[in-house]
N, C-alpha and C positions, 0 to 999 in steps of 0.2 A: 817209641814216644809214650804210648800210653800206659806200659809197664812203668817208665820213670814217676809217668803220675802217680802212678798206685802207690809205687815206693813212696815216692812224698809224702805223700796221702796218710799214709799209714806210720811214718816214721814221725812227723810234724805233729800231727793227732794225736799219737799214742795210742794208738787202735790195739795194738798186741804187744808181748814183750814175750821174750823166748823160754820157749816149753810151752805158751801155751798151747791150748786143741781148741781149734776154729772149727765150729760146724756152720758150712757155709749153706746158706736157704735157696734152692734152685730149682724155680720153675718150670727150666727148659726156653724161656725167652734170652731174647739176647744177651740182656744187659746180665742177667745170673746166670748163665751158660759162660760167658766172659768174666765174671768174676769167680768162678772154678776154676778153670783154664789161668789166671792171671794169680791167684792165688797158690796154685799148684807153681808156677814156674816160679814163684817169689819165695816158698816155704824152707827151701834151706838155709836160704839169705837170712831169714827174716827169723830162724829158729822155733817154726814154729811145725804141728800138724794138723791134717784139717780130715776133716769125714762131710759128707754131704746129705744134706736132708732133702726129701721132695712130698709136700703134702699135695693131697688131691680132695677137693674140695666136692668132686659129686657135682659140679652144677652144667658140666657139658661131659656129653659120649664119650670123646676124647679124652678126659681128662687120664684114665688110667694107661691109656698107653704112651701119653706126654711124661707121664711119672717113671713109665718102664724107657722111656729115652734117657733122661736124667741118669736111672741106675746103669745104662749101655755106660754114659759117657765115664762115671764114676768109675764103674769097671776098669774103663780101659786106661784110667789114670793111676788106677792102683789105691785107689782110696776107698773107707769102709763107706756103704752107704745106708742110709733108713728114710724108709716112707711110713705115711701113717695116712688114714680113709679118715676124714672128718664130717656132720653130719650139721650142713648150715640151714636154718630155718626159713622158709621161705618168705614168711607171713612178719608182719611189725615193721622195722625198719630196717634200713640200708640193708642190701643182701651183700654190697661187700666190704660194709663195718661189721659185719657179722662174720663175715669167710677171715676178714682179718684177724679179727679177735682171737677166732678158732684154730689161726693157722699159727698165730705168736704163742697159742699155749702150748700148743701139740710141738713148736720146735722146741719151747725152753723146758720141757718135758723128755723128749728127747738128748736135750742138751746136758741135764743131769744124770739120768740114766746113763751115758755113755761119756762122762767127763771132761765134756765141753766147758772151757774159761770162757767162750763168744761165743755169739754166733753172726756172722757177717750176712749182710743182704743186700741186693744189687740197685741200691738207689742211686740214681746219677745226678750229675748239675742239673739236667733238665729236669729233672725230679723238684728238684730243692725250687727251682724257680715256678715251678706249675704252683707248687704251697705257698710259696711267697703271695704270686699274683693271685689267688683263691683267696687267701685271708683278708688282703686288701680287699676283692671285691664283696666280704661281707664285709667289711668294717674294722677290721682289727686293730689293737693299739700294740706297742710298740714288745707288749709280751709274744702275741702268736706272730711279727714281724721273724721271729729267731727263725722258723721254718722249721728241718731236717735238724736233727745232732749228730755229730759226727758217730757218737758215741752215747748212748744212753745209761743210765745207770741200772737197769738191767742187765747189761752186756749186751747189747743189740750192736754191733758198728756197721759201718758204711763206706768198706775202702771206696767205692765208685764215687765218692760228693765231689771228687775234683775232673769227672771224666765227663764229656758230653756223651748222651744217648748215640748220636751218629758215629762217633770212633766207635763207640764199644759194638755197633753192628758192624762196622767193616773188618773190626779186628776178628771177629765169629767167620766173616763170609773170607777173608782171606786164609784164616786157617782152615777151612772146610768145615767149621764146626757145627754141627746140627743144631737147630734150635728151631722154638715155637713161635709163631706170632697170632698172641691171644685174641681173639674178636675178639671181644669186652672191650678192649685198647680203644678200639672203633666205635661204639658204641653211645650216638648222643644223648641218651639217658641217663648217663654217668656225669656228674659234674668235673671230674678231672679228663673226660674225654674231650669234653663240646671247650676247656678251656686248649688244650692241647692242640686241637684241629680247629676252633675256630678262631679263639679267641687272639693266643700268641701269633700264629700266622701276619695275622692285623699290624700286632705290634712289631713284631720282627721287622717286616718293608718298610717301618719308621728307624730302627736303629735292629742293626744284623747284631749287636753285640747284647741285645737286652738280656739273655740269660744271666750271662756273665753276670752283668748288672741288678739285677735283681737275687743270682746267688750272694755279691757280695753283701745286699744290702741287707740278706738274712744275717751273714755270718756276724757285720755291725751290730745287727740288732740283738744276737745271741749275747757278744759282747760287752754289751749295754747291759742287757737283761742282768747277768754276771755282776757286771757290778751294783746294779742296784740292789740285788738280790745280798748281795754283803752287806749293804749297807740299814737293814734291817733294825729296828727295835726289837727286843726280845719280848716276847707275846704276852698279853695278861695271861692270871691262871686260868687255865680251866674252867668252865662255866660262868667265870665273869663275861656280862654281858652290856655293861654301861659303861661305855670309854668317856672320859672327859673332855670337854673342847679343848681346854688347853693342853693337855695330854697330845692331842692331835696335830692340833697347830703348832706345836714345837718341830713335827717331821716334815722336811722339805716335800714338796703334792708327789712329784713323782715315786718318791717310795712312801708316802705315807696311800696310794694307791693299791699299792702289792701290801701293805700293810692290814688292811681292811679288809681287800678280798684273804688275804687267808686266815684273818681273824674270824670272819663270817662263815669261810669254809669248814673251816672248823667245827667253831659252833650250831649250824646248821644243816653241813654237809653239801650246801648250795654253792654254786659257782655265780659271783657276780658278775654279770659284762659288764662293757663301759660304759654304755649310758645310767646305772645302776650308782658306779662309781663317781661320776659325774655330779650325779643327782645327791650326794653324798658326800661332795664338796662344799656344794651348795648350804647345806646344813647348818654347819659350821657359821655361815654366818645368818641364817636366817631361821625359820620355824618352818617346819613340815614331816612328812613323811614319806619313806621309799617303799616300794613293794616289790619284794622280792621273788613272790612267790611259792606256793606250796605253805599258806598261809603265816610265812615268816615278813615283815616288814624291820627297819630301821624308822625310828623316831626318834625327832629332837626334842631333847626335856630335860627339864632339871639341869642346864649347864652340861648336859651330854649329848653322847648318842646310842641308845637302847636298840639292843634286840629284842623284837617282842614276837612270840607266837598267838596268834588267836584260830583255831579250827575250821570255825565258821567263817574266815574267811581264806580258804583256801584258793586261792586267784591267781591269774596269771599275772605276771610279772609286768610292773609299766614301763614304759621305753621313751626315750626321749627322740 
């Protein structure tokens, strides 16, 4: 059953096309132990070949011989494998936006060195749905609604987005297959733990099928995203920084929304949130100004809307 998902998965998305070389990212946890295993049995079918990566991040004892499990299991599949030591900071923020970061280089590093077209990694429905329900609860609008991509324009994919985390452990415990289970997983310091163990729990005894549901309601919003995302004006030049009202009010709000923010990203390099965006509708019909932060604001004048830097006021960002 769960190999036909993969195949779907994979054939529907357009995750691989034959010849390529898949370097799959494997922890030694279940869900990427099971997507070695799942991808090894699909690779004739599917014309493709795959080598295995396993990075070790240095942040527990364990971690190097959870890395020499990986290269057992690769071995014994007959596939090439590579590990790499990466060296994650302890100090500033998140310790595992930081192990992330350091472990997406070190694969797509690896990925070129050895002639990898992808590289796959073992994200599941339960994944895609923990992101959903995360973004919602800071506030997200209907861009970070998209969650997981199947497929990134990086080469990153995700045969596992149509699998549940619980198949893909019994498919590991049914074949004998050795795998890790991370503390960190556990861990209620992490915000993806405390929603995983606390939070979903809650909601699942209200409806047993919410993952599902909140998977689908990323893939909507992806879809969505897509389209508005075409539906785009083509951007002033370059260092123009005084949009016209009427210029604006010509674009229907929701993509005249995505329109601003990447006009502004642009120009500033600032990522506006919603409230930001909001406050920047508002405009349009009235007199004021937005603060964006890092001494960049939006002011209305002149029949426009101006980006203006001043130094001295380097501030934080106001929120609605």
């Amino acid at each position: 059953m769960i190999t036909s998902t993969v195949r779907r998965t994979v054939r529907e998305r357009g995750l691989v096309s034959p010849g390529d070389h898949v370097l799959v990212a494997c922890s030694g946890g279940p869900d990427s132990t099971a997507l070695v295993h799942l991808l090894h049995r699909l690779r004739a079918e599917l014309g493709i070949t795959l080598s295995v990566a396993s990075i070790d991040h240095g942040l527990r004892p364990e971690s190097a011989s959870e890395v020499e499990q990986v290269s057992a299991l690769a071995n014994e599949l007959g596939v090439p494998f590579y590990s790499e030591r990466v060296e994650v900071p302890r100090q500033g923020a998140s310790i595992q936006g930081r192990a992330r970061e350091l472990r997406y280089r070190a694969l797509h590093e690896i990925a070129r060195t050895h002639g990898a077209t992808c590289i796959a990694v073992g994200h599941s429905q339960d994944d895609q749905a923990e992101t959903v329900l995360a973004r919602i609860l800071r506030g997200t609008g209907i861009r970070g609604l998209g969650g997981i991509e199947p497929r990134r324009a990086d080469g990153v994919i995700r045969p596992l987005l149509d699998c549940r985390r619980s198949d893909l452990r019994n498919y590991v415990l049914d074949r004998g297959l050795p795998f890790i289970d991370d503390p960190s997983n556990h861990q209620r310091d992490f915000e993806r733990a405390r929603i995983r163990h606390e939070v979903l729990p809650v909601l699942l005894a209200e409806d047993f099928r919410l993952v599902q549901h909140l998977s689908a309601l990323g893939e909507e919003a992806a879809e969505l995203n897509a389209y508005l995302d075409a539906q785009l004006p083509p951007p002033p030049p370059q260092g123009e920084r005084t949009i016209s009202v009427e210029t604006l009010a010509e674009i229907a709000a929701p993509v005249r929304v995505r329109w601003l923010r990447r006009w502004i990203a642009r120009e500033t390099g600032l990522t506006p949130n919603r409230s930001h965006l909001v406050e920047m509708g508002r405009l349009l019909t009235g007199q004021g100004e937005v603060l964006l932060g890092s001494g960049w604001s939006v002011r209305r004048q002149s029949g426009g809307l101006s980006l203006e830097y001043r130094e001295h006021r380097r501030t934080r960002s106001n929120r609605s």
